[in-house]
C-alpha positions as CSV (number, residue, x, y, z in Angstrom):
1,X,0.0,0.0,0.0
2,X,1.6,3.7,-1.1
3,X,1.9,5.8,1.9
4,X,0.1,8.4,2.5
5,X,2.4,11.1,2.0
6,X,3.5,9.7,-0.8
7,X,2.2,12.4,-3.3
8,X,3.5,15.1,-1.6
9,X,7.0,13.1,-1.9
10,X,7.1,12.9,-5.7
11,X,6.0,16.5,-5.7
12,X,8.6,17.3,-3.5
13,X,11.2,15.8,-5.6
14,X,9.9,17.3,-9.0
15,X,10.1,20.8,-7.5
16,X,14.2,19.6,-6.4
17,X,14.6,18.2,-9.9
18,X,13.3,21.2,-11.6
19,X,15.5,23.4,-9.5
20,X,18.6,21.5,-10.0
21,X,17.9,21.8,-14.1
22,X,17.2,25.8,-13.6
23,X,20.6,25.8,-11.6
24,X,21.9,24.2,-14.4
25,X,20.7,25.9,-17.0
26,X,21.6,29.3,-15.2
27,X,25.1,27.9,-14.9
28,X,25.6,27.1,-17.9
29,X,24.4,30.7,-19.7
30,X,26.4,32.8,-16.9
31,X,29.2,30.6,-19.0
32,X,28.6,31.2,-22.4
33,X,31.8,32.9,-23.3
34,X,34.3,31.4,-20.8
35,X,37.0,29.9,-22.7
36,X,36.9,26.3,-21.8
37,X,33.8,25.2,-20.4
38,X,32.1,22.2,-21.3
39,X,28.1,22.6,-21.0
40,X,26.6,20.4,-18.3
41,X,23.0,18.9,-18.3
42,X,21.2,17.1,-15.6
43,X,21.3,13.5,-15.2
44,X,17.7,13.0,-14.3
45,X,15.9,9.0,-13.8
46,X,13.0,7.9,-12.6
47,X,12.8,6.7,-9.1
48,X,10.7,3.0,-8.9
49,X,8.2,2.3,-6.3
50,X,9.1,2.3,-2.3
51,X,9.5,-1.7,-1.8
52,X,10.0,-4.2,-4.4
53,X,7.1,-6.2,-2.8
54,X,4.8,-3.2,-2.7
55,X,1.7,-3.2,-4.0
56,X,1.7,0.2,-5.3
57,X,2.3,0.8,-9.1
58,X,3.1,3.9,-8.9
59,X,6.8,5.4,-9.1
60,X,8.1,7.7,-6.5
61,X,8.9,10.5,-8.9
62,X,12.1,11.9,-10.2
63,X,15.5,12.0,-8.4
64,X,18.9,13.7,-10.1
65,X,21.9,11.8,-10.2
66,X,24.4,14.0,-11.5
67,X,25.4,16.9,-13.0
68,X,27.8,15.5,-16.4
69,X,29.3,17.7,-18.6
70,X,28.9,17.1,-21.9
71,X,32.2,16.6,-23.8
72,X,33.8,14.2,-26.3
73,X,37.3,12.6,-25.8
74,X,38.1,11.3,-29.2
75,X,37.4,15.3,-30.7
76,X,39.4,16.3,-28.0
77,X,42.0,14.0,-28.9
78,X,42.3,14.7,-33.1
79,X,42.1,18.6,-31.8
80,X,45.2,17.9,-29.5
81,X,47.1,16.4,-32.4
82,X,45.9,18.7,-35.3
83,X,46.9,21.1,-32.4
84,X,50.6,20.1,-31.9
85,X,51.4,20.5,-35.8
86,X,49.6,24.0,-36.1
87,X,52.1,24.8,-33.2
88,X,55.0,23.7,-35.2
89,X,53.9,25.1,-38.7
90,X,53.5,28.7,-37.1
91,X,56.8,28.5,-35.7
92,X,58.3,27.9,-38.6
93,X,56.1,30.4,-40.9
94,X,56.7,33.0,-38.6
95,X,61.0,32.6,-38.2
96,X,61.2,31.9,-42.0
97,X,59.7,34.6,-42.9
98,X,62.2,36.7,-40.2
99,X,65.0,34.6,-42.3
100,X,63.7,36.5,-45.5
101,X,63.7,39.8,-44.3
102,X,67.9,39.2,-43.7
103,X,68.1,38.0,-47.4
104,X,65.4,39.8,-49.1
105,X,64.0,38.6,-52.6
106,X,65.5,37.9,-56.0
107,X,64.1,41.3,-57.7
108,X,64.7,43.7,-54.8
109,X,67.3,43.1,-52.3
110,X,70.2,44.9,-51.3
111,X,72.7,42.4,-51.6
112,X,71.4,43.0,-55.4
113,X,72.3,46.8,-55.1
114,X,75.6,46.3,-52.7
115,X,77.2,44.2,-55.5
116,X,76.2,46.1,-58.5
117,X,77.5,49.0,-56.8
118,X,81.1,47.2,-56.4
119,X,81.1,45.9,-60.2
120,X,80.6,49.3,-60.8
121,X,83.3,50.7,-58.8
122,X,85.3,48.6,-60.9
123,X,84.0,49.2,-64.5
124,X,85.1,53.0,-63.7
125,X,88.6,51.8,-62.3
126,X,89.2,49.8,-65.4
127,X,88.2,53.1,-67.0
128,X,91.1,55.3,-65.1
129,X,92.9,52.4,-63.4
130,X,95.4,55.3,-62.2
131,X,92.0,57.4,-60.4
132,X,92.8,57.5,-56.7
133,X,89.1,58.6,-56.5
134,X,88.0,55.5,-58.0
135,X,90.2,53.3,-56.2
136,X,88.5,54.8,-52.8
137,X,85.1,53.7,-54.5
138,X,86.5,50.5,-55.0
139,X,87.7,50.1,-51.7
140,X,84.3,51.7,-50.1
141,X,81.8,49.3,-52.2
142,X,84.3,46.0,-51.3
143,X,83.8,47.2,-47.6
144,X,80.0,47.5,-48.5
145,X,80.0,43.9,-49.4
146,X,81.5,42.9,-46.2
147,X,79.6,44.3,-44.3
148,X,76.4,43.5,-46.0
149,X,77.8,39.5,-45.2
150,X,78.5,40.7,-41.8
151,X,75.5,42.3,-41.0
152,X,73.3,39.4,-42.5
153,X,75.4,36.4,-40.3
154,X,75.1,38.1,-37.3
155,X,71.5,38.9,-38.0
156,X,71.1,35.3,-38.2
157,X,73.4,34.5,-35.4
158,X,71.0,36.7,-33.0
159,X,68.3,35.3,-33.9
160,X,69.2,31.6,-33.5
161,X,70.1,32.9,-30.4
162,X,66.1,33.9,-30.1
163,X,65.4,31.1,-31.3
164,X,67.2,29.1,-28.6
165,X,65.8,30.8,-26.0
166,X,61.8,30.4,-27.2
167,X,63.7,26.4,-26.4
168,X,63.9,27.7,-23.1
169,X,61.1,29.0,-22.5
170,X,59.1,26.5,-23.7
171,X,60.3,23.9,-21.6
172,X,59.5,25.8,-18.9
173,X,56.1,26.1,-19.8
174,X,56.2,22.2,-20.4
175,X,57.1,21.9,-17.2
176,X,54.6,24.3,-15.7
177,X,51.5,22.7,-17.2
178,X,52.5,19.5,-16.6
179,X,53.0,19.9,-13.3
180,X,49.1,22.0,-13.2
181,X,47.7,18.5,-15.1
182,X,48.9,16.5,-12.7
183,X,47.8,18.7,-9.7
184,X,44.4,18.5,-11.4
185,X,44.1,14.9,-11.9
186,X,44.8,14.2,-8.3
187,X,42.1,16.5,-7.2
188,X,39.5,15.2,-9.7
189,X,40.5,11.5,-8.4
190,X,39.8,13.1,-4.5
191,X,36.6,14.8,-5.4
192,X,35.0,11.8,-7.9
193,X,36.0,9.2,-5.2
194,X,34.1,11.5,-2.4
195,X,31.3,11.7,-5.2
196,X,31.6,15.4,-5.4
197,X,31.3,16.9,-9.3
198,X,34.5,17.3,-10.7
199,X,33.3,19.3,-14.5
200,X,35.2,22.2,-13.6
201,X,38.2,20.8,-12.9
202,X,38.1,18.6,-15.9
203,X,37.4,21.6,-18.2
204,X,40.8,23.7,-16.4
205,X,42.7,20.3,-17.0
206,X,41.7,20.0,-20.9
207,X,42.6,24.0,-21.4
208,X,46.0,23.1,-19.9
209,X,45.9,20.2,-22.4
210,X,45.2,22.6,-25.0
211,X,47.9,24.5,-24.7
212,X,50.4,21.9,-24.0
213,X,49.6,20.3,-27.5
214,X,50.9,23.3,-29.2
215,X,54.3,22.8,-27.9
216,X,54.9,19.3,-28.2
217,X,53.6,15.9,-29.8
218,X,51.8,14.8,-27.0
219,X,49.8,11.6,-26.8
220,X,46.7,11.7,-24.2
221,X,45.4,8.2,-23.3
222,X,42.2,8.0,-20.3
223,X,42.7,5.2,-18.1
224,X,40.7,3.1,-15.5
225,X,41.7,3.8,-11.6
226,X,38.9,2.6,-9.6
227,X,35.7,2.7,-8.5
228,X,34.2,5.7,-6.6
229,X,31.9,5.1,-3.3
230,X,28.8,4.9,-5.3
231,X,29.9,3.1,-8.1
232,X,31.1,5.1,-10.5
233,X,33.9,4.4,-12.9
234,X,37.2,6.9,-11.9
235,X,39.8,7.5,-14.7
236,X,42.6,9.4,-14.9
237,X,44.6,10.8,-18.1
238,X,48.3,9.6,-18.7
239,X,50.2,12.0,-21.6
240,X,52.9,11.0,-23.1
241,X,55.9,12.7,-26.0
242,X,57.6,10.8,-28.0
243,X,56.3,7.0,-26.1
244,X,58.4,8.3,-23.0
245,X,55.7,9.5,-20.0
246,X,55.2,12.9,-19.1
247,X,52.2,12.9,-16.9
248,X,51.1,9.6,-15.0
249,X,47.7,10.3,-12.6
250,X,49.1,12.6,-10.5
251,X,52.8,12.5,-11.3
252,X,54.6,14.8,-13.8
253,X,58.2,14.1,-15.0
254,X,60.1,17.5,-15.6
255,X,62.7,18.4,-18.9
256,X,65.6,20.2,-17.9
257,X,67.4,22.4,-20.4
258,X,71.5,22.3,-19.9
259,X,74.1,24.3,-21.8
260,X,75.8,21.9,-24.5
261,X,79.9,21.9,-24.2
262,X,80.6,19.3,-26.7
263,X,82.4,21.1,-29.7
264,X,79.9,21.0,-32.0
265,X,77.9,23.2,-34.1
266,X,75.2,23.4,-31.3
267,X,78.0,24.5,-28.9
268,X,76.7,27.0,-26.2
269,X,73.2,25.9,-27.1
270,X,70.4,24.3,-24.8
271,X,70.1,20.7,-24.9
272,X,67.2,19.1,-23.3
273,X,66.8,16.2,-21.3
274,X,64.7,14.1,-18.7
275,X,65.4,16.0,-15.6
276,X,65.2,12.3,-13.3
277,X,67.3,10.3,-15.5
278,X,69.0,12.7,-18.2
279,X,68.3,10.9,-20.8
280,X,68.2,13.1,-24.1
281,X,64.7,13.9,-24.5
282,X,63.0,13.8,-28.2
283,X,60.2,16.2,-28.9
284,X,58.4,13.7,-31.9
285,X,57.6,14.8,-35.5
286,X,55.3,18.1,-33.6
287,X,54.7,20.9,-31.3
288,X,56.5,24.0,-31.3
289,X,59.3,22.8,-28.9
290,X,60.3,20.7,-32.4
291,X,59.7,23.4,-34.7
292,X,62.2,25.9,-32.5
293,X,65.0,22.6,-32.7
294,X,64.4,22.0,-36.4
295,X,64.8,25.9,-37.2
296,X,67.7,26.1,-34.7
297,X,69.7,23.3,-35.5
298,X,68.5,22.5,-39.1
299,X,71.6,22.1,-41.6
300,X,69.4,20.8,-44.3
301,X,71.8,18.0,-44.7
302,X,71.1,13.7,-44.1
303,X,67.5,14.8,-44.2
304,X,67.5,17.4,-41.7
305,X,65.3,20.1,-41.9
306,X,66.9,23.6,-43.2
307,X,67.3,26.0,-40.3
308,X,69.1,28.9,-39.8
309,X,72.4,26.9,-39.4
310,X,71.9,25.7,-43.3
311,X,71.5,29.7,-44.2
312,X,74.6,30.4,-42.2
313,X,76.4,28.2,-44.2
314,X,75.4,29.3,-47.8
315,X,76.3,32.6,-46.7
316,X,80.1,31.1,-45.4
317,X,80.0,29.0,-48.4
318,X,79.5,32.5,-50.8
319,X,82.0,34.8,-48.7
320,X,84.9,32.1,-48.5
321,X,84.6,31.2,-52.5
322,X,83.7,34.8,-54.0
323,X,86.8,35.5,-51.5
324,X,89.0,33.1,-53.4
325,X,87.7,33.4,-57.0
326,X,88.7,37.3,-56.5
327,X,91.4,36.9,-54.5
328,X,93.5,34.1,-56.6
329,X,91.2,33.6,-59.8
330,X,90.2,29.7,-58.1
331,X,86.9,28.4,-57.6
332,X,85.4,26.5,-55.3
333,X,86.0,23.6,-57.2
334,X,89.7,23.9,-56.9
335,X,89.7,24.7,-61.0
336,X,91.8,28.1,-62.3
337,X,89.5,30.1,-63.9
338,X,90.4,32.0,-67.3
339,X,91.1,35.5,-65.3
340,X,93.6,36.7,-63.0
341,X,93.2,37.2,-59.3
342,X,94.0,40.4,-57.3
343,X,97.0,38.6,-55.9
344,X,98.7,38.4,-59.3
345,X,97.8,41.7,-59.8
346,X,99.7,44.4,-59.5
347,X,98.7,47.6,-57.8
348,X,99.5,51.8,-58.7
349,X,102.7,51.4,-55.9
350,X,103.9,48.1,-58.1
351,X,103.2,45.9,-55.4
352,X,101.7,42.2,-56.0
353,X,100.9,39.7,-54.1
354,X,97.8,41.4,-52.3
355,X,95.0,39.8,-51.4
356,X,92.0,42.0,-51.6
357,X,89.5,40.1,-49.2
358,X,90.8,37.9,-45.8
359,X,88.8,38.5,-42.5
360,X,89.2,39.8,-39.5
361,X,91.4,42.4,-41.1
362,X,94.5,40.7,-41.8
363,X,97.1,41.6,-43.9
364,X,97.5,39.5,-46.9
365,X,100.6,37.8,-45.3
366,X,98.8,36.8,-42.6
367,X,96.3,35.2,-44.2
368,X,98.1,32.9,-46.3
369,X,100.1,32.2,-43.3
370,X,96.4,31.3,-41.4
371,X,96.4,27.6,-43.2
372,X,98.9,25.3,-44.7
373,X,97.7,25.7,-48.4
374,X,95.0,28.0,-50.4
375,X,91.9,25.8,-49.3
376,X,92.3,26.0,-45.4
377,X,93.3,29.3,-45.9
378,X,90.3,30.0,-47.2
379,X,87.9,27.8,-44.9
380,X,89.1,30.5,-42.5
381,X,86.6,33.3,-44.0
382,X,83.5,33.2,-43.0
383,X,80.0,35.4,-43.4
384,X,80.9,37.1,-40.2
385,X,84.1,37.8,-40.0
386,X,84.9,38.9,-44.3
387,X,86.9,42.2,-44.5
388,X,89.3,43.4,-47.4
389,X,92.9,42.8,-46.7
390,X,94.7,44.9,-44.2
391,X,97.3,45.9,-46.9
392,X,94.1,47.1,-49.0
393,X,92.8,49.1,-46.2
394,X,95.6,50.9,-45.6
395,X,96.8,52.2,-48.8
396,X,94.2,52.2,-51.8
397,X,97.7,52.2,-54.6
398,X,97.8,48.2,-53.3
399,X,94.4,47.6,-55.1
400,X,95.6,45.8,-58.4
401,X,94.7,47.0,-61.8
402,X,97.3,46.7,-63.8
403,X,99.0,43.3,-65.2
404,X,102.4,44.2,-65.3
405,X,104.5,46.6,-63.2
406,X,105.3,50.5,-64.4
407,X,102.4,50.5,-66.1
408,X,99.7,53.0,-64.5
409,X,97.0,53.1,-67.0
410,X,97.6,49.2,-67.7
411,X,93.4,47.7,-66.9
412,X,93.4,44.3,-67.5
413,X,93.7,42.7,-64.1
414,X,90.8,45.2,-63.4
415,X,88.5,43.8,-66.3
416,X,89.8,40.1,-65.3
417,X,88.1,41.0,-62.1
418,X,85.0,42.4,-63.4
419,X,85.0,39.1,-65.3
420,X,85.5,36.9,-62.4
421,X,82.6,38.8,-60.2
422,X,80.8,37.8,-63.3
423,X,81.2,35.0,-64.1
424,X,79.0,32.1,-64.2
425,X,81.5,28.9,-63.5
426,X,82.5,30.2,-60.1
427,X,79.5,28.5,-58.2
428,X,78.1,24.9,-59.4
429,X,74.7,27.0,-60.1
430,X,76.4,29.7,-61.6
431,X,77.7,33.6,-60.8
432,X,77.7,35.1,-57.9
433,X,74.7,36.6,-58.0
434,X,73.2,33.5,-59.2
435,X,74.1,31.3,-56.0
436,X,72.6,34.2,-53.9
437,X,69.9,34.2,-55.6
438,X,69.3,30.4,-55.2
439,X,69.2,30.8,-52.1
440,X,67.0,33.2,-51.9
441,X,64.6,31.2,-53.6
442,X,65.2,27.8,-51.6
443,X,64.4,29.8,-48.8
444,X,61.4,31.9,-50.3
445,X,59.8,28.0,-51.3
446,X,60.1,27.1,-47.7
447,X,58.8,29.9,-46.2
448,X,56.1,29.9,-48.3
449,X,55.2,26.3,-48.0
450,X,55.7,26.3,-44.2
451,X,52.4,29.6,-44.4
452,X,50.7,27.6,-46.6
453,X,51.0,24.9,-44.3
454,X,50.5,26.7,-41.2
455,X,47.0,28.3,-42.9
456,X,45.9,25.0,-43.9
457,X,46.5,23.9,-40.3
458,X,44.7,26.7,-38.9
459,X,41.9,26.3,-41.0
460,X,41.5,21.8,-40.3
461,X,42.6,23.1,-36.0
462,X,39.6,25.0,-36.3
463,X,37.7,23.0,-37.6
464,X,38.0,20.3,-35.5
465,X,37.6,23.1,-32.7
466,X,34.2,24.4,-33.8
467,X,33.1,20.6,-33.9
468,X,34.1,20.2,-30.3
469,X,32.0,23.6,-29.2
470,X,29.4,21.9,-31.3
471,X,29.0,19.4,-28.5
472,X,30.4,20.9,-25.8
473,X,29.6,24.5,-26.4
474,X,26.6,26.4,-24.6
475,X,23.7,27.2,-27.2
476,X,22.0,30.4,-25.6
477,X,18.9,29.3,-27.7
478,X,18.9,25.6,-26.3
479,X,19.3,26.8,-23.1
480,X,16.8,29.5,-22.9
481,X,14.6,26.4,-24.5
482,X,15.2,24.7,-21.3
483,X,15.0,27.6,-18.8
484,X,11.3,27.6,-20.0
485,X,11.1,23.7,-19.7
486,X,12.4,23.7,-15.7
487,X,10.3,26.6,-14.9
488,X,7.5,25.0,-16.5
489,X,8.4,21.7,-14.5
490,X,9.0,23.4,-11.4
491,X,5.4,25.5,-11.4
492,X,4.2,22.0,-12.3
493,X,5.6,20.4,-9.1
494,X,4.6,23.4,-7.2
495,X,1.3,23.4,-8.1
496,X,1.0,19.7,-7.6
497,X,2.2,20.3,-3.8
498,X,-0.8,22.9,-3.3
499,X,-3.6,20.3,-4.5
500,X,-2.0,17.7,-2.1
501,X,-1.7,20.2,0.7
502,X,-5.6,20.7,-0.2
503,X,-6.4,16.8,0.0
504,X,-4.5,16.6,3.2
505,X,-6.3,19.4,4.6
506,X,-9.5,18.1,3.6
507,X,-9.0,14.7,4.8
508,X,-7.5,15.6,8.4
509,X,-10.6,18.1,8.8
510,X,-12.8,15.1,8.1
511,X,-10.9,12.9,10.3
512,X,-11.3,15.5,13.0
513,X,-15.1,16.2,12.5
514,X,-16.0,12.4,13.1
């Protein structure tokens, strides 16, 4: 038999049910724009009658038994990964395109203009080779080119050096989040196991997610830890880079960046490694930790990416053989060419012998005396360090014009030179001005793809973003939908309790009149 109170019980737990969904439903409208949150709806069943052996069929009205929040793991995973490669493409789009502001672009750049300017210089001192004035122009525009070289290595070098410190800094942010994610899954274990709602702590754990998938190929896996006091399933998120654990429940393994003394090319450099065991860490194929490494230590060669360290080079590679094509009329190759070199020049004074470029200002003496033969000599040069000969700076007669001695109006060392800075069998891929060229355009195709890339990225990121909010996002039409449903429900209940508080009163005044 149902008791007799009973009506005023399932009343009483419609009116709780309908408040919980109007709490709800408030909750999740006061959240409409907050970054992160996952829309929750109530978890509402039927409650069956009193006693299994009753002879009522009647329920006993609604109970709620949970609050979920509505969210998809496998979208939150393919956002994570998409994620991690947008991280990397930007990286690389937006320090390319830094690398092509050093070299500009093959139809107006002024490497372009510096060199034109020195061929010139020459033309007219094959014109007067006896022109004091237009050896000073010779010797200003061959400075111009230096410096120009100069100027672009150590723009490159500083911003390696940027580059190596967005390393840094993004190890340390690594760190920080993982550390947070942990932290978080240990208090959503605590609170699910006490049966408390844990929605808002998941939702600041996945926006820490989010943001560590930009920096690194990370691989989120939801695991199985328990069972909670009233039954419930309690899982726990283990992310890993690379196979190698960074977050386990509510342990977080740490990176550690350490200085690199090993001689090499990444000398001075951060490496990174497991701070517990230091064993080299490996950021995967993604994230912007690998983009920074790829761009940093890229030298394009045995399938390596090309980053700045691969520019570097085809700038040493330019300086140290348009160095010794001018200097002794040999190319890279090790070939004579068909002209003759400043050194077997001789200059207005009747000297010979003078090297017009060497580095570091040395005197032509002292750079032949820097290596055993021409070609280590010449290894010596470098983008950054270029400079005409000491013996050139010092007295402009020492720039060589003429082919033979005594001879002041004698040109035809100068138009061998002009010829040389010319000529198209100097570099495998032809003049000067060719070589730079090609690499303007090697790095004009990457920096182009790596945009294209990064805005094909954004676009499939966001995508997959807006398909997430699609299920997890708050609809201010759906909810003002069921703000009118609860209140509807809870006048319902209400008015239910008033027409059992009526039959109650009615049947106790009966009760009392017999």
């Amino acid at each position: 038999m149902s008791s007799t109170f009973m009506g005023l019980s399932i009343a009483n737990r419609g009116l709780a049910a309908s408040q919980a969904g109007l709490a709800v439903t408030s909750n999740n409208m006061s959240n409409v724009n907050t970054t992160g949150y996952s829309r929750q709806v109530v978890n509402q069943t039927a409650v069956g009658p009193a006693a299994v052996y009753s002879s009522s069929y009647v329920g006993s009205g609604a109970s709620v038994e949970s609050v979920d929040r509505v969210r998809s793991f496998r979208l939150d995973q393919k956002y994570w990964q998409e994620n991690s490669s947008l991280g990397a493409w930007e990286a690389k789009s937006t320090y390319l395109e830094e690398v092509e502001t050093i070299f500009g672009s093959t139809t107006d750049n002024s490497f372009s203009t510096t060199m034109d300017e020195f061929y010139s210089a020459l033309e007219d001192l094959s014109t007067d080779p006896s022109s004091t004035s237009a050896r000073s122009v010779v010797l200003e525009t061959g400075n111009a080119v230096c410096a120009y070289l100069n100027d672009a290595s150590e723009r490159l070098t500083q911003l390696r050096n940027d580059i190596n410190s967005d390393v840094n800094t993004t190890v340390t942010q690594i760190n920080s989040y993982s550390q947070q994610i942990a932290a978080l899954n240990q208090q959503i274990t605590t609170a699910s196991s006490s049966g408390a709602s844990t929605n808002e702590l998941e939702d600041a754990r996945d926006a820490l997610i989010d943001k560590l998938s930009a920096l690194a190929d990370i691989d989120v896996t939801q695991n199985d830890i328990g069972t909670s006091a009233d039954g419930k399933t309690l899982t726990s998120l283990t992310i890993t880079i690379n196979g190698a654990t960074l977050v386990s429940g509510n342990n977080a393994k740490q990176l550690e960046c350490y200085t690199i003394t090993d001689g090499s090319s990444q000398d001075g450099l951060y490496g990174i490694r497991w701070a517990d065991t230091g064993k080299a860490f490996e950021p995967g194929d993604t994230g912007a930790l690998k983009a920074y490494l790829d761009l940093r230590d890229g030298t394009g060669t045995d399938s390596e990416s090309k980053g700045i360290p691969y520019y570097t080079s085809q700038l040493n590679e330019f300086a140290q053989t348009f160095a010794k094509a001018f200097n002794e009329g040999i190319y890279k190759d090790g070939t004579t060419s068909d002209y003759t070199g400043h050194a077997s020049g001789v200059g207005l004074d009747d000297s010979t012998g003078i090297r017009f470029f060497s580095y570091d200002g040395l005197s032509s003496e002292e750079l032949m005396a820097s290596g055993t033969d021409t070609d280590e000599v010449y290894k010596n040069i470098t983008a950054a360090n270029i400079s005409l000969s000491k013996d050139v700076q010092d007295d402009v007669d020492k720039i060589a014009a003429a082919s033979s001695s005594g001879e002041a109006g004698n040109n035809e060392v100068a138009d061998d030179l002009i010829s040389i800075c010319k000529d198209t069998k100097m570099f495998s891929n032809g003049s000067p001005e060719d070589f730079y060229n090609s690499i303007i355009s090697t790095l004009g195709t990457a920096s182009s793809y790596a945009q294209r890339q990064y805005n094909l990225q954004t676009s499939i990121t966001g995508y997959i973003d807006n398909s997430r909010s699609s299920v997890s996002g708050v609809s201010t039409d759906e909810e003002t939908v069921n703000l009118t449903k609860y209140q509807s429900a809870y006048a319902a209940s209400a008015q239910v309790i008033t027409v059992w508080d009526e039959i109650y009163k009615t049947t106790i005044n009966m009760v009392s009149s017999d």
